[in-house]
Steps between C-alpha positions, in 0.01 A plus 500: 500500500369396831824412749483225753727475772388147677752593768238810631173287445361504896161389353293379272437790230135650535358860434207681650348848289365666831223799435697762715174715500445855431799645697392517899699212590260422750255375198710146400269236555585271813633236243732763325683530836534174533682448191746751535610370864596170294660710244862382388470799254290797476490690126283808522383720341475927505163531688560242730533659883851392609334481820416180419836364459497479827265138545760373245821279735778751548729282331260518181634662183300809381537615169337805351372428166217839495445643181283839473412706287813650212714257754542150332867412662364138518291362208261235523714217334805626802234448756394136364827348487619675815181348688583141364875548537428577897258238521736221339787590725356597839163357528133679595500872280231723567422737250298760691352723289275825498109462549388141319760315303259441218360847459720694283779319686640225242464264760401246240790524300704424774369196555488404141882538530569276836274279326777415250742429772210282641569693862174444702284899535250601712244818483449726819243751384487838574295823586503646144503907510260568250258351754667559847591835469205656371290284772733661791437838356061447530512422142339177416538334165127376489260660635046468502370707237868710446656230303509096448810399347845656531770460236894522572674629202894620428537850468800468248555195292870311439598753190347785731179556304173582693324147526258419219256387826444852689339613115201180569506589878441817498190405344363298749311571838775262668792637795795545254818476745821625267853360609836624385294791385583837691744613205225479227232622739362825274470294229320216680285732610408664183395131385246527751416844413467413141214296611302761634588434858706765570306562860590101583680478864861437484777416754858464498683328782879485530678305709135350634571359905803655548656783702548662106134474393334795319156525419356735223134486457303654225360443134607367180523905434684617735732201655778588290550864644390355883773205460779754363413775767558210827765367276442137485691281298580189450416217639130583525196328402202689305122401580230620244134439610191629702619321793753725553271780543465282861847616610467731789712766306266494218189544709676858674569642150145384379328646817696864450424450122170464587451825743704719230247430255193537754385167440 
């Protein structure tokens, strides 16, 4: 049950989902800042650079709320009513979350549930990673005569099945950009395999704009082996598609590839 303490109220309860972006915390939008340095409260989550704590007031509470992967210490029903709780009793909460709040980031439920405690919300998007961290690496998601549509899929669904989605993807011509993935990524890529495109350019990027990133470039063949030999884990996003045969990593390996075979 939500507490009130009318006491503690400073201002009028509000909450803003702000799109944290992809991880550099120099990617917030200009509006996302501007938020947090009217922030009574600041929930965030896992992938969220702490660095940006810092535009929040220093007198701001900051709660850590992150949930990643086999770590659930705070489920999504904790994180609902502690949002509203904060809101009700301290004023302005900004619930600053990884990449865009509404891509795989159950922004909308959150405001479904501050709707029933009729607490005014506002949206600050963000720069999702499926599309800014490719992009930074050379890899774009459309690209003239390489591919016109790009889908965003979950690697691993909420009872941890492979999603029913990558089987019609992998079918497709599109970009197919795998989240929450890396774990499963063998057997994501023998869907694409299964469909004859075993020789289809693959990359997997952990920990895309920051100091952590790892890049492993290859095809759906052999991006299992590349991704377990530099070690790269989790988080990391997966990109299936010609376009990433545009990555300047790709390109080296194709050119050497290329001169082996006296082509």
């Amino acid at each position: 049950m939500i507490q009130t303490d009318t006491k503690n109220i400073l201002n009028e309860p509000r909450i803003t989902l702000v799109g944290a972006g992809p991880g550099d915390a120099e990617l917030i939008t200009l509006k996302g800042v501007k938020a947090l340095q009217t922030a009574d409260v600041v929930l965030y989550d896992a992938l969220v650079n702490d660095d940006l704590l810092d535009y929040a007031p220093a007198d701001a509470v900051k709660v850590y709320v992150g949930k990643r992967s086999g770590d659930h210490s705070f489920s999504q029903d904790n994180i609902n009513r502690l949002m509203v709780d904060y809101a009700l009793n301290y004023g302005h909460v900004v619930r600053l979350k990884g990449g865009d709040p509404f891509v795989f980031g159950r922004g909308h439920e959150e405001l479904d549930f501050a709707a029933e405690y009729n607490i005014p919300t506002q949206v600050v998007p963000g720069i999702s990673s499926s599309i800014g961290v490719p992009g930074l690496q050379g890899i774009p998601v459309t690209h003239r005569g390489l591919s016109e549509s790009f889908w965003v899929v979950t690697g691993t669904t909420s009872d941890g099945k492979v999603s029913a989605d990558l089987y019609d993807a992998a079918k497709t011509n599109a970009t197919i950009i795998v989240l929450m993935g890396v774990h499963k990524l063998a057997k994501i890529a023998g869907i694409f395999i299964n469909e004859g495109k075993g020789n289809l350019p693959v990359a997997v990027i952990q920990s895309g704009t920051t100091v952590n990133e790892k890049v492993a470039v290859g095809t759906a063949n052999n991006i299992a082996q590349l991704a377990k030999e530099q070690e790269i884990s989790s988080p990391a996003l997966i990109v299936f598609g010609e376009v990433v045969s545009l990555h300047p990593q790709f390109k080296l390996v194709k050119e050497v590839y290329d001169v082996v075979a006296g082509r």
